[in-house]
One Martini backbone bead per residue (centre of mass of N, CA, C, O) as a GRO file, in nm:
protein
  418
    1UNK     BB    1  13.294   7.136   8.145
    2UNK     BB    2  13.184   7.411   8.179
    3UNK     BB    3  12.931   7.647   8.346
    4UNK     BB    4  12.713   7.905   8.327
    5UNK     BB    5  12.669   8.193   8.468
    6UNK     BB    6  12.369   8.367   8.412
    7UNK     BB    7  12.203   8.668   8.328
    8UNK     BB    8  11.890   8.687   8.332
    9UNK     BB    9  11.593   8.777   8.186
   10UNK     BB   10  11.506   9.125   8.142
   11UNK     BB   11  11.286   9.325   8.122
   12UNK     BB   12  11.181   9.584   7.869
   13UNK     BB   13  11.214   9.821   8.140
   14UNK     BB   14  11.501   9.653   8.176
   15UNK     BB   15  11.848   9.746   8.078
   16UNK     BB   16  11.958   9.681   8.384
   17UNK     BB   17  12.210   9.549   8.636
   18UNK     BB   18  12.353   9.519   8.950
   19UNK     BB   19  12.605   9.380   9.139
   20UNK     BB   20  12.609   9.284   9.481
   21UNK     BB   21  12.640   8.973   9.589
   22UNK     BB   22  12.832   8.707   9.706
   23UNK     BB   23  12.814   8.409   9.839
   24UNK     BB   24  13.073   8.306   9.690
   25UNK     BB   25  13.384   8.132   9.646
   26UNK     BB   26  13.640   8.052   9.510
   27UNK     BB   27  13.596   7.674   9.530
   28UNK     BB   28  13.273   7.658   9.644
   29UNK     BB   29  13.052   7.478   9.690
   30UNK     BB   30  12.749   7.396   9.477
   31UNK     BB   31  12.370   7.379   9.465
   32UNK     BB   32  12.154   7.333   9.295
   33UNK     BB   33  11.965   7.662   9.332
   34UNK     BB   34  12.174   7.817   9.453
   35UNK     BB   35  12.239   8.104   9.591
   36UNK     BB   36  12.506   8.330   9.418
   37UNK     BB   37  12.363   8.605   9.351
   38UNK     BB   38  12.287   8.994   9.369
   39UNK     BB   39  12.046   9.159   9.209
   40UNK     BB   40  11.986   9.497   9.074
   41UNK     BB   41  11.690   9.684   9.013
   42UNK     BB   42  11.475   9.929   9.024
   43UNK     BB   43  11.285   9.753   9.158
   44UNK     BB   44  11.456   9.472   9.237
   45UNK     BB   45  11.563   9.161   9.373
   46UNK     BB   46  11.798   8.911   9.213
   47UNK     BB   47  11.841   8.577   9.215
   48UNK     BB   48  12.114   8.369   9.106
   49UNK     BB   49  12.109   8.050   9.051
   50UNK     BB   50  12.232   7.752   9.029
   51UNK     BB   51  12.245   7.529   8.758
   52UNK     BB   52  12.469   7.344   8.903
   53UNK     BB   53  12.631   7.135   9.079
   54UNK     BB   54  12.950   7.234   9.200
   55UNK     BB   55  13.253   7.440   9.143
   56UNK     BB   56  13.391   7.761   9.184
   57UNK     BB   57  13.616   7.894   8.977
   58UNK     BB   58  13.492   8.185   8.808
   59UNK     BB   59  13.456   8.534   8.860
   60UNK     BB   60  13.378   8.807   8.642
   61UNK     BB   61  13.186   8.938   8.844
   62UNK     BB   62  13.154   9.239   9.047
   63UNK     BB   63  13.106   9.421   9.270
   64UNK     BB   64  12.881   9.664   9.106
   65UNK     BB   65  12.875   9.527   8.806
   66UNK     BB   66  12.723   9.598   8.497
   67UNK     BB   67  12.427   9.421   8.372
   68UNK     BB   68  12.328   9.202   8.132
   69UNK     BB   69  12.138   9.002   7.939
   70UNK     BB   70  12.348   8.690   7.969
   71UNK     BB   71  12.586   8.745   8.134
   72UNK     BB   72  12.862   8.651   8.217
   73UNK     BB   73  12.969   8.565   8.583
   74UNK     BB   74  13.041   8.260   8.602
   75UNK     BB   75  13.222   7.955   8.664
   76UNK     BB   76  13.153   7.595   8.655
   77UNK     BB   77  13.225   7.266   8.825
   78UNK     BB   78  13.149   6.966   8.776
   79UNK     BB   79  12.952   6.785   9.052
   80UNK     BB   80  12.865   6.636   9.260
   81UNK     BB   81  12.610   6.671   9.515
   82UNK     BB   82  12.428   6.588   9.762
   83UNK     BB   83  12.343   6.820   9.994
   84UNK     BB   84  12.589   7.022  10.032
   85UNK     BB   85  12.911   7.192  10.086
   86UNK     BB   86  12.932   7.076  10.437
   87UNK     BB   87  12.992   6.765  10.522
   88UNK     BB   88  12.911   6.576  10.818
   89UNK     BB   89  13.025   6.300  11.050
   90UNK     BB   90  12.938   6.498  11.290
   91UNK     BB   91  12.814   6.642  11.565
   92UNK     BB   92  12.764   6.904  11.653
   93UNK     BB   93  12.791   7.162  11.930
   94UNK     BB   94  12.642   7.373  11.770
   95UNK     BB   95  12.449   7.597  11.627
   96UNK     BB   96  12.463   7.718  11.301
   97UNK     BB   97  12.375   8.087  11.188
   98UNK     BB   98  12.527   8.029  10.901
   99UNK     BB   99  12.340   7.790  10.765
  100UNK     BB  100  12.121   7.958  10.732
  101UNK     BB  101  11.881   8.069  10.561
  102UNK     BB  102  11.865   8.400  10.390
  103UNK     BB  103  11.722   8.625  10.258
  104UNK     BB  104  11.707   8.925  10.065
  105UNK     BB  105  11.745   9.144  10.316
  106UNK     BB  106  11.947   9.032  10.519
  107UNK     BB  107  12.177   8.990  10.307
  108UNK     BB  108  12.218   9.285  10.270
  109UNK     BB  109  12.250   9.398  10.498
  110UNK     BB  110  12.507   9.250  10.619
  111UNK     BB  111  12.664   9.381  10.348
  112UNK     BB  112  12.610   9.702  10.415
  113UNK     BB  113  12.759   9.618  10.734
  114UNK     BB  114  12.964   9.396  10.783
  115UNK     BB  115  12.841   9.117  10.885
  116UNK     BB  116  12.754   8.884  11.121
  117UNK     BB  117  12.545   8.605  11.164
  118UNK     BB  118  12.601   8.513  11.428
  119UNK     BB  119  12.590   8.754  11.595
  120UNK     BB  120  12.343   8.663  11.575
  121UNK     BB  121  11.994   8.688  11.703
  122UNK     BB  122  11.708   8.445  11.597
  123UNK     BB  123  11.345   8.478  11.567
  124UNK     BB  124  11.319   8.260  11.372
  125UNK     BB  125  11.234   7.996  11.248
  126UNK     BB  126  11.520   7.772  11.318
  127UNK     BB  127  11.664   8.094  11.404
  128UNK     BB  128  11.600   8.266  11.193
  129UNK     BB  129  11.691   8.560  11.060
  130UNK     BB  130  11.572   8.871  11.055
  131UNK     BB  131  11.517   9.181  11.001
  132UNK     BB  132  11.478   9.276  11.267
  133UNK     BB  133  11.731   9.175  11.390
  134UNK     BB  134  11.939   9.327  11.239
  135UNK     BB  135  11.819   9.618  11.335
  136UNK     BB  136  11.838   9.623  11.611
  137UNK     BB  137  12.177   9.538  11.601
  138UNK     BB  138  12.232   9.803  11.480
  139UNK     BB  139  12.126   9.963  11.734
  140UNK     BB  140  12.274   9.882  11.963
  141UNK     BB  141  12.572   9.956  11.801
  142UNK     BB  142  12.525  10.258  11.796
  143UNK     BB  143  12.500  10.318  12.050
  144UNK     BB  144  12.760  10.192  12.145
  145UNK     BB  145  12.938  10.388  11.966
  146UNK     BB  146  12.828  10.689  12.092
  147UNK     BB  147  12.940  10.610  12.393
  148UNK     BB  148  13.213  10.735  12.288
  149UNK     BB  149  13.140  11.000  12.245
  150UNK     BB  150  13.231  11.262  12.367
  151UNK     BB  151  13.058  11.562  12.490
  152UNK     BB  152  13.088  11.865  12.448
  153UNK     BB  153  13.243  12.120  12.695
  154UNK     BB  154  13.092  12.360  12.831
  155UNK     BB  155  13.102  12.686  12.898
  156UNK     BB  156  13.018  12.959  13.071
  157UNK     BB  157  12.952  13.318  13.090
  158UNK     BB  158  13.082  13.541  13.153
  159UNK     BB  159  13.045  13.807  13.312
  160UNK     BB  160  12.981  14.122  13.291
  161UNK     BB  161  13.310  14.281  13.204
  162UNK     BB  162  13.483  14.066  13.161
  163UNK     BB  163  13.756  13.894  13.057
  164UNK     BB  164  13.856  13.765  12.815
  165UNK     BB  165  14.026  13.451  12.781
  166UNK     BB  166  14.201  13.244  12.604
  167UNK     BB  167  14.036  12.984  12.727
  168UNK     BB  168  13.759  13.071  12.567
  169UNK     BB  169  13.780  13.060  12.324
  170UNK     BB  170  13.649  12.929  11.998
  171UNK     BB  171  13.895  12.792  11.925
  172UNK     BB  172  13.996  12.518  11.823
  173UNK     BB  173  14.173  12.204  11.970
  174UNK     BB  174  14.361  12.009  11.953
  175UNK     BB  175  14.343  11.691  11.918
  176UNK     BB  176  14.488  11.591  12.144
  177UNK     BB  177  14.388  11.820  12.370
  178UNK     BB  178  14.076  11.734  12.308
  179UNK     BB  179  14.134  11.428  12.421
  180UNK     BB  180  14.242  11.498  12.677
  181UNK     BB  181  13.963  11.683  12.753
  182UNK     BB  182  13.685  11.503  12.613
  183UNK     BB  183  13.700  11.636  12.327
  184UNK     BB  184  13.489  11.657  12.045
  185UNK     BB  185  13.511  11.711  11.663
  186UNK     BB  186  13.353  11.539  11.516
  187UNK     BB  187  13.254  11.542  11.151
  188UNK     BB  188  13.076  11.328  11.007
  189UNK     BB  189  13.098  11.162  10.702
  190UNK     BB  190  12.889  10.985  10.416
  191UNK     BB  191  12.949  10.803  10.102
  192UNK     BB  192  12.711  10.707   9.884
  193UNK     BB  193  12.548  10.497   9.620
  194UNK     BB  194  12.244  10.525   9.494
  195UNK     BB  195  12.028  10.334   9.429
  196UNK     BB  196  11.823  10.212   9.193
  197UNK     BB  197  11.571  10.283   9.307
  198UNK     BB  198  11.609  10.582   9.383
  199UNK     BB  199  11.657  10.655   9.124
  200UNK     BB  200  11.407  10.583   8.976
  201UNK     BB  201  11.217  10.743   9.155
  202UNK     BB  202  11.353  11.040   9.055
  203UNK     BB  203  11.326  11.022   8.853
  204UNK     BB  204  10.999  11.027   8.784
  205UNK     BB  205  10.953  11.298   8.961
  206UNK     BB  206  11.067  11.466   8.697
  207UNK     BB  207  10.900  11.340   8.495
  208UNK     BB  208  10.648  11.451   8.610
  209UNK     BB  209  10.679  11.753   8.660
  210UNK     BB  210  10.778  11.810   8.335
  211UNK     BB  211  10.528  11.667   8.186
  212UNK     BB  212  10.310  11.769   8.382
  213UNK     BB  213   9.996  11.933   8.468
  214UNK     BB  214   9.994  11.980   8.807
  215UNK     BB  215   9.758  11.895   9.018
  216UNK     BB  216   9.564  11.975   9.341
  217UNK     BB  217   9.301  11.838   9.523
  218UNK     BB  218   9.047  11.869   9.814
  219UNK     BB  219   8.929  11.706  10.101
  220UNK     BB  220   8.711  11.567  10.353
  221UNK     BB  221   8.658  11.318  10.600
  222UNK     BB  222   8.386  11.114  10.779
  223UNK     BB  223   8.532  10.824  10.942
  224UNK     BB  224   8.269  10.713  11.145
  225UNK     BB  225   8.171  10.500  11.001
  226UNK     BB  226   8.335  10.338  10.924
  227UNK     BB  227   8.460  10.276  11.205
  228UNK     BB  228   8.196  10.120  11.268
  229UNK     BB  229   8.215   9.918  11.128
  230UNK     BB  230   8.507   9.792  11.196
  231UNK     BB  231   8.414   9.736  11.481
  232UNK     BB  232   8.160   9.559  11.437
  233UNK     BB  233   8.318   9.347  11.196
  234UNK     BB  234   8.622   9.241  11.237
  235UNK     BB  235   8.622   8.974  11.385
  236UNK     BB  236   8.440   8.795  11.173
  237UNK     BB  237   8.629   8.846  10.963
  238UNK     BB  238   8.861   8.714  11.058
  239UNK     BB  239   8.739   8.432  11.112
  240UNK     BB  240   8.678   8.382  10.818
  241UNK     BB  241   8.957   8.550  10.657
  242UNK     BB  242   9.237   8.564  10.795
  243UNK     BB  243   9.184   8.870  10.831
  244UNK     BB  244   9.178   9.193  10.834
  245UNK     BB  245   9.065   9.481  10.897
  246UNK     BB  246   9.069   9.788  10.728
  247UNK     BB  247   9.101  10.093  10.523
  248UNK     BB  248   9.190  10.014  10.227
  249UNK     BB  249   8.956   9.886  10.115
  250UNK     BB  250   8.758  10.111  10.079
  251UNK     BB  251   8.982  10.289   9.910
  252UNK     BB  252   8.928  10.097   9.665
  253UNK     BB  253   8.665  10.098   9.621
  254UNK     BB  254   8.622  10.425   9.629
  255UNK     BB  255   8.778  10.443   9.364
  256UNK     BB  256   8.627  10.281   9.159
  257UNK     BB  257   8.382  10.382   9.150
  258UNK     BB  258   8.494  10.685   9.084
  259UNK     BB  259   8.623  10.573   8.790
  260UNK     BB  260   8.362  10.472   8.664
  261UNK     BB  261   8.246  10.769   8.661
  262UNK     BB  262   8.565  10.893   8.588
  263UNK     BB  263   8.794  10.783   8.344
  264UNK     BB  264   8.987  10.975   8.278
  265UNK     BB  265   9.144  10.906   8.579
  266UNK     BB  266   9.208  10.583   8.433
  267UNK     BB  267   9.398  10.689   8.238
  268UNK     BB  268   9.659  10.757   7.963
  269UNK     BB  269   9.954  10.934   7.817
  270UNK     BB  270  10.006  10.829   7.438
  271UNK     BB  271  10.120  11.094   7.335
  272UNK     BB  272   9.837  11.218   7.148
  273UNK     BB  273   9.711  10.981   7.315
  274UNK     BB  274   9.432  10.822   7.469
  275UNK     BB  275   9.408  10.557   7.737
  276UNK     BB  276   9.152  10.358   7.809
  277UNK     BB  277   9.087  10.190   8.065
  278UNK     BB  278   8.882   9.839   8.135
  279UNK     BB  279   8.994   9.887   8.405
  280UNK     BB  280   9.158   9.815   8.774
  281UNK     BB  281   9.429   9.878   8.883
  282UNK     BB  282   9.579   9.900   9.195
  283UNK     BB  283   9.842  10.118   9.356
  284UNK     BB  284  10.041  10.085   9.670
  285UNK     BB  285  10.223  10.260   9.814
  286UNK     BB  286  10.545  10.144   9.939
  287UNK     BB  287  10.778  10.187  10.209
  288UNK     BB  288  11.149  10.160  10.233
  289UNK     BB  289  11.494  10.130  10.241
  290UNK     BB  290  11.523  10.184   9.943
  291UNK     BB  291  11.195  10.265   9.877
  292UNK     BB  292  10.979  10.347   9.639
  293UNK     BB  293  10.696  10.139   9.610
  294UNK     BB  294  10.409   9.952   9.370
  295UNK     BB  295  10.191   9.767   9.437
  296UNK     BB  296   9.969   9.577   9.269
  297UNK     BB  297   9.617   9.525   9.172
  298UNK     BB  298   9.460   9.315   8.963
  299UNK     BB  299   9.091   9.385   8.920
  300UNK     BB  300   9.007   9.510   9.192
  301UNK     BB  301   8.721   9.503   9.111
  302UNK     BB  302   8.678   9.167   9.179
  303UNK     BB  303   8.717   9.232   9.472
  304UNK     BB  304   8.715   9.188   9.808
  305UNK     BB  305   8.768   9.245  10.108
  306UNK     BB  306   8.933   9.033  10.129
  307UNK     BB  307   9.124   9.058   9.887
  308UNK     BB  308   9.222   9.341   9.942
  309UNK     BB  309   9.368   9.251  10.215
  310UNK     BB  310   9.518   9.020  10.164
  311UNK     BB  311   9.726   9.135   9.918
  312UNK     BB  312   9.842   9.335  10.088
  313UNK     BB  313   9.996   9.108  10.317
  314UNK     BB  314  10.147   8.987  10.068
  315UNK     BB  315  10.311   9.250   9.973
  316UNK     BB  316  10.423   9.280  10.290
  317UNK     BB  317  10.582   8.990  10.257
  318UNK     BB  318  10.776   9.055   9.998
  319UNK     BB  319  10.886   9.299  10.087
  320UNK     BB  320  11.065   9.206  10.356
  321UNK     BB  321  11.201   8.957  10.183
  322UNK     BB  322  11.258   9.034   9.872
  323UNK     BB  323  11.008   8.872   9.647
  324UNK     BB  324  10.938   9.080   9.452
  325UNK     BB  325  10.823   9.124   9.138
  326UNK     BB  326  10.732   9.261   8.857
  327UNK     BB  327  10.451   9.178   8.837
  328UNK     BB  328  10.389   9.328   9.092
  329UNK     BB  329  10.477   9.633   8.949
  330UNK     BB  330  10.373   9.694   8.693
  331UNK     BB  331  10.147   9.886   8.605
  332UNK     BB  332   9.873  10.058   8.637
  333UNK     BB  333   9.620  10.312   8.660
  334UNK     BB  334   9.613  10.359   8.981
  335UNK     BB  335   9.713  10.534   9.262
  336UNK     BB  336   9.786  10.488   9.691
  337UNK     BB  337   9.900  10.723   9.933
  338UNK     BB  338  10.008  10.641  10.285
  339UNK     BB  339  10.084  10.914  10.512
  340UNK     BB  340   9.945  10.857  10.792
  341UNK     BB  341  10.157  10.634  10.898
  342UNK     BB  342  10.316  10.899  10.986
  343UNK     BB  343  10.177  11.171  11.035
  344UNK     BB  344  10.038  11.283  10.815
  345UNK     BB  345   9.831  11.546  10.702
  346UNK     BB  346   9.936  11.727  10.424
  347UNK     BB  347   9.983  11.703  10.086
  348UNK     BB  348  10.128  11.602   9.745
  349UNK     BB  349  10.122  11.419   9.550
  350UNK     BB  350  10.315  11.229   9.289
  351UNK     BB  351  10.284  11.072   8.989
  352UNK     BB  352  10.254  10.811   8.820
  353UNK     BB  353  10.424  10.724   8.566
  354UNK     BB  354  10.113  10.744   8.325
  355UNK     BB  355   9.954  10.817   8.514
  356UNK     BB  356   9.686  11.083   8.599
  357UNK     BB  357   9.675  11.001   8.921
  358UNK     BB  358   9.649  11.050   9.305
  359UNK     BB  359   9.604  10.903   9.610
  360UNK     BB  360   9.588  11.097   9.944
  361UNK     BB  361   9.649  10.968  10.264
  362UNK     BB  362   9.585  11.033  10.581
  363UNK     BB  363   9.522  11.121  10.878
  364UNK     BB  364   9.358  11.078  11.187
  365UNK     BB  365   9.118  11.358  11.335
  366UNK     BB  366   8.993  11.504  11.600
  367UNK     BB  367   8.706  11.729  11.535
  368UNK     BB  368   8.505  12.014  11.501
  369UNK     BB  369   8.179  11.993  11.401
  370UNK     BB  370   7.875  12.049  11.201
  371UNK     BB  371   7.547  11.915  11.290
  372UNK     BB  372   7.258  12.017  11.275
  373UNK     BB  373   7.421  12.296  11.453
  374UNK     BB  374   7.650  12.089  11.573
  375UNK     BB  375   7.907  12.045  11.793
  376UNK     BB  376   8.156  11.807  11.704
  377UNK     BB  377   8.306  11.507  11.728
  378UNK     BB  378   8.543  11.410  11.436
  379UNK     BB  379   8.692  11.185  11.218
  380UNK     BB  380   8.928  11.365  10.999
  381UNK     BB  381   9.031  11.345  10.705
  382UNK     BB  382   9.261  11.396  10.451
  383UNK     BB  383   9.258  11.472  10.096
  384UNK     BB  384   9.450  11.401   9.795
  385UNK     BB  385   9.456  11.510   9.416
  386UNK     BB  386   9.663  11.430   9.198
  387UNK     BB  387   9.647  11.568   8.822
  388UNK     BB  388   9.652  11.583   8.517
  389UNK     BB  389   9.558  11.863   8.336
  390UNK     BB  390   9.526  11.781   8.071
  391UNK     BB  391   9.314  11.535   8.076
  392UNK     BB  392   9.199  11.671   8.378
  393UNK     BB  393   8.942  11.861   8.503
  394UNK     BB  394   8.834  12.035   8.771
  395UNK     BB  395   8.573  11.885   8.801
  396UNK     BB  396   8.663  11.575   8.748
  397UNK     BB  397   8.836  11.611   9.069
  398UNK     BB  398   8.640  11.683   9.230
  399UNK     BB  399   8.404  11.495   9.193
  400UNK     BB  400   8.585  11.237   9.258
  401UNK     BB  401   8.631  11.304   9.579
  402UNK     BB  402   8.340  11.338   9.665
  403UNK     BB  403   8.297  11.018   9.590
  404UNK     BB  404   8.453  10.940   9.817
  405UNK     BB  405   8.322  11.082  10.017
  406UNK     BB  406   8.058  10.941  10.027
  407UNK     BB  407   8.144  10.627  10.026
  408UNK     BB  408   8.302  10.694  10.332
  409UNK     BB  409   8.009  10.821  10.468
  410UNK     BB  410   7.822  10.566  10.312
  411UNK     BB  411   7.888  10.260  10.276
  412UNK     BB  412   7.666  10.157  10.129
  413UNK     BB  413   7.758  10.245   9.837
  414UNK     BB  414   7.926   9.963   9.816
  415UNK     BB  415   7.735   9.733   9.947
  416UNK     BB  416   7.490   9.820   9.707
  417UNK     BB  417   7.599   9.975   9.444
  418UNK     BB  418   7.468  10.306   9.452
   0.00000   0.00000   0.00000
């Protein structure tokens, strides 16, 4: 009898995924909770395991197709299967890096690229091939197909009153004739379809826009006092908690302060109602190749500097994994976005909904300020606060952002919760 490959039950906020690659094809032999397909849906990619060991023998839903849960994939015919799909009864020649397990980052990059994973070399645990290893070796193919490419050969500008000759024309040259002359003519174009991720970051991104009345405001922020606090205690923090000491723990704390004392901003509406949450999950939003995810914190009033750097590590390795769950994505009351670590200067964050705010972190730039009369020199970072203002008003959106101000200029108001 066979046995069906189901598509997993789906969250309530997911209602179909798209069928992205087969790791197996009809014959292959497979094992007791191999993964045989991966799955994308708006937020994650899901992996689907083999039911039982046997032989796959039919495909019904091909790369590409769109399914729900619930739908037959494949059908398998059970077989005993001692350890692998192909047991060898002499040693290898040689380590075989097909045989590697691999993330589903990796083999993603591997199928949307038409790679071979031998050909790669891997730097990870047991030669295990990394998200790094492939985006590497794509880089040294781009560099080596461009320079197959001649670049245009230009001419000289005539002399002044010089009469044009026929072949300074900027016509175009035949194909043959411009080959033979090491110019390339080439304009290449490629169309691709949009990922889950990033059609659902759209769509979210027009419906912040079109149903709230989204303002921002600005303030900026003197980082020198935080930069002397974790300069001079981030080595015992590292040796105690095993974990590094950043700038993000900081402004989760002074965001809680500033929320606990503004509920408001803290809110989201629903139809007619507004719903005030009493806790803190705070959203972190994380930029990929797929598009912008927003891993959330749960609790967050709860943890202390070391669980909230803890976390956020632990988020940045499930992102590069490709292993966030839903769970890990799901609600949220307030989002904080770090455009600094790419060079931005200053932006307006666009609102996550049903969240009604959103702080945007910048760059820090050493700039000269007046201090007591005198002009110094201070890290100084901008914030921006985009909130809908349905719901906050301009008062309590400035006073909330100086509240963030003044936490992060006087760390002790964190540490002794005052």
């Amino acid at each position: 009898m066979s046995i069906e490959v189901l598509v997993p039950h789906l969250p309530e906020s997911v209602s179909d995924a798209t069928l992205i690659t087969w790791h197996k094809q009809v014959g292959d032999t497979v094992i007791k909770n191999e993964n045989l397909v991966d799955l994308e849906t708006d937020k994650v990619v899901l992996e689907v395991p083999a039911p039982e060991s046997g032989i796959l023998r039919k495909i019904l839903q091909q790369d590409g197709a769109i399914v729900v849960g619930g739908d037959i994939l494949a059908l398998l015919e059970p077989q005993a299967v001692e350890a692998s799909p192909t047991t060898a009864t002499t040693e290898p020649e040689h380590d075989d890096e097909s045989d590697i397990p691999l993330s589903p980052s990796v083999r993603r990059l591997i199928a949307e690229n038409s790679l071979e994973p031998s050909a790669i070399k891997g730097s990870g645990k047991d030669g295990r091939l990394t998200k790094t290893d492939v985006l590497d070796y794509l880089h040294k193919k781009n560099l080596q197909d461009a320079q197959l490419i001649v670049p245009v050969e230009t001419q000289a500008e005539p002399p002044a009153g010089s009469p044009i000759k026929e072949q300074d024309s900027p016509i175009p040259l035949p194909k043959e004739e411009a080959k033979s002359r090491g110019i390339s003519n080439l304009r290449p174009e490629q169309r691709v379809p949009m990922t889950r991720l990033r059609a659902k970051v759209a769509e979210r991104l027009l419906q912040a826009q079109q149903n709230a009345a989204m303002l921002t405001t600005f303030n900026e922020v003197n980082m020198q006092n935080v930069i002397d606090l974790r300069n001079q205690y981030k080595e015992r923090f590292d040796q105690k908690h095993h974990v590094k000491l950043g700038f993000m723990s900081f402004f989760v704390k002074a965001s809680i302060e500033a929320l606990k004392r503004f509920p408001a901003i803290n809110a989201s509406i629903d139809d007619n109602d507004i719903i005030y949450h009493g806790y803190y999950d705070i959203g972190i939003a994380v930029s990929t190749e797929r598009g912008l995810i927003v891993p959330v914190l749960r609790d967050a009033d709860q943890l202390d500097f070391a669980g909230i750097e803890q976390s956020i590590v632990d988020f940045g390795a499930k992102t590069r994994a490709g292993t966030l769950t839903y769970d890990d994505l799901k609600g949220g009351t307030f989002t904080i976005t770090n455009g600094g670590i790419f060079g931005s200067m200053l932006s307006t964050p666009i609102l996550n909904p049903p969240q009604c705010a959103i702080l945007g972190m910048h760059a820090i730039k050493e700039r000269p300020v007046v201090e007591n009369g005198q002009i110094v020199i201070r890290p100084i970072m901008y914030l921006a606060l985009s909130y809908d203002h349905r719901l906050v008003d301009g008062r309590e959106a400035v006073q909330f952002l100086v509240t963030i101000k003044e936490c992060l200029e006087a760390p002790a108001h964190l540490l002794l919760n005052i």
